[in-house]
N, C-alpha and C positions, 0 to 999 in steps of 0.2 A: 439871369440863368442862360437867355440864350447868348451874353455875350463872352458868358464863359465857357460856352462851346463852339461856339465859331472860332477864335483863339486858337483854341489848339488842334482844332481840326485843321484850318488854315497849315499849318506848322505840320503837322502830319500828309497831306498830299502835299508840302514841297519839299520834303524828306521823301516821299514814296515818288513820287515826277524824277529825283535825284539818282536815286535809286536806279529806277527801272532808265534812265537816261544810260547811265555808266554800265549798265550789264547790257547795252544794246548797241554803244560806243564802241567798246573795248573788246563784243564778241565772248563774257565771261561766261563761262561754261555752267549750267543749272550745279555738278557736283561742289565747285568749288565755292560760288554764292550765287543761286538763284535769285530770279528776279523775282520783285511782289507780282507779274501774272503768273510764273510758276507754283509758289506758295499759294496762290487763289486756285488753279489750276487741282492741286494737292488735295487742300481742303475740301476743293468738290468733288475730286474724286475717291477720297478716303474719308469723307460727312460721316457716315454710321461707326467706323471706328471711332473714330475721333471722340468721336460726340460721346460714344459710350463710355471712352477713356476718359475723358474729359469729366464726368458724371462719376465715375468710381473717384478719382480724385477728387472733387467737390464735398463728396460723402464721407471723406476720410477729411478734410479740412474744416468743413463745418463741425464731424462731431469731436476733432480735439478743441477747435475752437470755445466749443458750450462745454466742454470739459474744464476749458483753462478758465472762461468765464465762473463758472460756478467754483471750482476748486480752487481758485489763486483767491476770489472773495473771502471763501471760508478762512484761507490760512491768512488773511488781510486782517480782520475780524478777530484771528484769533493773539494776531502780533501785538495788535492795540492795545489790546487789555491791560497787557504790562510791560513795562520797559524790559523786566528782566528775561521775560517771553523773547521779546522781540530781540536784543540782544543776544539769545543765547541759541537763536533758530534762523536769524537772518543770513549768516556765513553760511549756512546748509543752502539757501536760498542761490542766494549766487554762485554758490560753488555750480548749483543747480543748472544757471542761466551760461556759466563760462565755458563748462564743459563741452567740448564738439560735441555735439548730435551724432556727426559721422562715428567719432570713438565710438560711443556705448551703443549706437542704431544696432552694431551686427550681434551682440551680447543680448539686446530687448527682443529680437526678432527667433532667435535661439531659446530664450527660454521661457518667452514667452507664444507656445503652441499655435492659436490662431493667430491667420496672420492679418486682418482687420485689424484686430486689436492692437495686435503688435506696432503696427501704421500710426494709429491713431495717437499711443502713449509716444511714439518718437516726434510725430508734430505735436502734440501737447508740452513736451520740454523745453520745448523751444518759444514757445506762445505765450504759455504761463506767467512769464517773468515781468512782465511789462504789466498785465493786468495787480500782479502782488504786490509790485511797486508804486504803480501809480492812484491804487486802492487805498493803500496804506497813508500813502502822502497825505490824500485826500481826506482820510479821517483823521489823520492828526493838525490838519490846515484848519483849525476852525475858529472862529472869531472869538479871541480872550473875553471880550465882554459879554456876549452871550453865554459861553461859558460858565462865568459870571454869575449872571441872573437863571442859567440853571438851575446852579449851587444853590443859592438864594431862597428857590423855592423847592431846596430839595426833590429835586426830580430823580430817578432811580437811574443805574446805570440803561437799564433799558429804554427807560425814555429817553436819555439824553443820546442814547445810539441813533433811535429812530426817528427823532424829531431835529438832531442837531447834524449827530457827523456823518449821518446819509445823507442827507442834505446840500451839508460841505464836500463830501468826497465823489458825487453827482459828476461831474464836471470832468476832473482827475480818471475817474474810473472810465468814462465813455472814450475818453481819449486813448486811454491804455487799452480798450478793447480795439479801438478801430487801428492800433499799432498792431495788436493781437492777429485780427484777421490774416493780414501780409504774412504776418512770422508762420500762423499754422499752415499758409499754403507751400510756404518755401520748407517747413518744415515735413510738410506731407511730401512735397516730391523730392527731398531727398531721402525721405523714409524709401521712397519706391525706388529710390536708384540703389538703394542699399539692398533692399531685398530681392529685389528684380522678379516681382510676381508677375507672373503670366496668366493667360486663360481667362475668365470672365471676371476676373477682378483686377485685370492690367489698367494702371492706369497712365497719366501724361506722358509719366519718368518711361516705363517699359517701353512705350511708343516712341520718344528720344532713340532710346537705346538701339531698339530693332531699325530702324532706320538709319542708324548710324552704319552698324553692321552690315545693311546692305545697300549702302551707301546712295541710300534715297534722300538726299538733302534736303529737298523741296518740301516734304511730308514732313522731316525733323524742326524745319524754321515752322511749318504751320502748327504742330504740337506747341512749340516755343510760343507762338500766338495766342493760343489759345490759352495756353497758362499765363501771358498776360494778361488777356483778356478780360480771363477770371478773378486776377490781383485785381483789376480798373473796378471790376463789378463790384468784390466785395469791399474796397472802400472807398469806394458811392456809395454803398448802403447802408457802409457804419460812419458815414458822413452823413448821411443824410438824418441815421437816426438821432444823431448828435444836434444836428440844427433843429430837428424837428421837439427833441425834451426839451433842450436850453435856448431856443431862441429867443423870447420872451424874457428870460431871464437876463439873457448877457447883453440884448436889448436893454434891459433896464439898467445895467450895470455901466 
């Protein structure tokens, strides 16, 4: 663990040493690309904004997240069943995942009233797709001879869901959550750049924005930060959760 953090740490102060060398060099102006003491600078003096932007977008990324989570399983679940299911609903599926977000964002935000919600169904479209797919895979990935000795003993479709291709699609599905995470953050802040909500629900994307506007750079790369930030966080944690079910298992494998 810790040698997979020194690593990249390393590599990161001699990209920021680089950095701050060439804005110091060259005389470049904070408008045109601030240096990382500027952007430290930003962040400490705009913390309580930030933090609270930062916080309204987490809110709207987590709950399309456990959105896509739970809904893309259900419709995972519901593919399996049958081929003829699953063929005759899967093109609705992708048409799903192809479509720009940006196209329909301004249309979901329009008619759909509140605008949380609104937020939350535009990163959920975009999130979705990787959990349905990779769900899906999963359940149908399962070992022909156990299979097999299902049948054998007659086991009911429900046992064989519970005991077998949850089991098998364990794996598959953790992976397409931790793809999930990423997608619902980039899908929340473009939700927010589309709708450009203000006032106590602004989140990263608004703060982007106004600082572009008044041509605050330094606060725009730290906003920019911090939504990375928050991608690094949330998957670490859906890596983490993924070693911490299967590791024993793929261990053993």
């Amino acid at each position: 663990m810790v040698r997979g953090i020194v690593g990249p740490a390393l590599v990161l102060f001699f990209v920021l040493g680089l950095w701050q060398g060439a804005c110091d060099a060259w005389s470049i102006p904070p408008y045109v690309l601030p240096a990382p003491t500027d952007i430290g600078h930003a962040l400490w003096r705009d913390a309580p904004t930030l933090t609270h932007a930062l916080g309204s977008t987490l809110l709207v990324t987590l709950s399309a997240l456990g959105l896509s989570i739970v809904i893309g399983s259900v419709i995972a679940f519901i593919l399996v069943q049958n081929v003829v299911i699953e063929r005759s609903l899967m093109p609705y599926v992708v048409v799903m995942q192809v479509t720009p977000v940006v196209a329909v964002a301004p249309l979901i935000v329009i008619l759909v009233h509140n605008t949380f919600a609104a937020l939350v169904l535009c990163a959920m479209l975009i999130a979705i797709f990787p959990v349905i797919a990779n769900t899906l895979q999963g359940l149908k990935s399962i070992d022909p001879g156990l299979a097999d000795y299902f049948r054998l003993h007659r086991a009911t479709r429900w046992q064989t869901l519970w005991r077998l291709r949850l089991p098998s699609a364990l794996p598959l599905f953790l992976a397409g959550v931790r793809v999930s995470s990423g997608l619902a953050l980039v899908g929340a802040v473009v939700a927010e750049f589309v709708a450009g909500t203000g006032g106590n629900s602004a989140g990263l994307a608004y703060e982007i924005l106004q600082s572009g506007f008044q041509m605050d750079i330094p606060r725009m790369f730290a906003a920019l930060f911090l939504i990375t930030l928050a991608g690094l966080c949330l998957f670490g944690v859906t890596t983490g959760v993924q070693n911490r079910l299967l590791g024993r298992w793929m261990a053993s494998r």
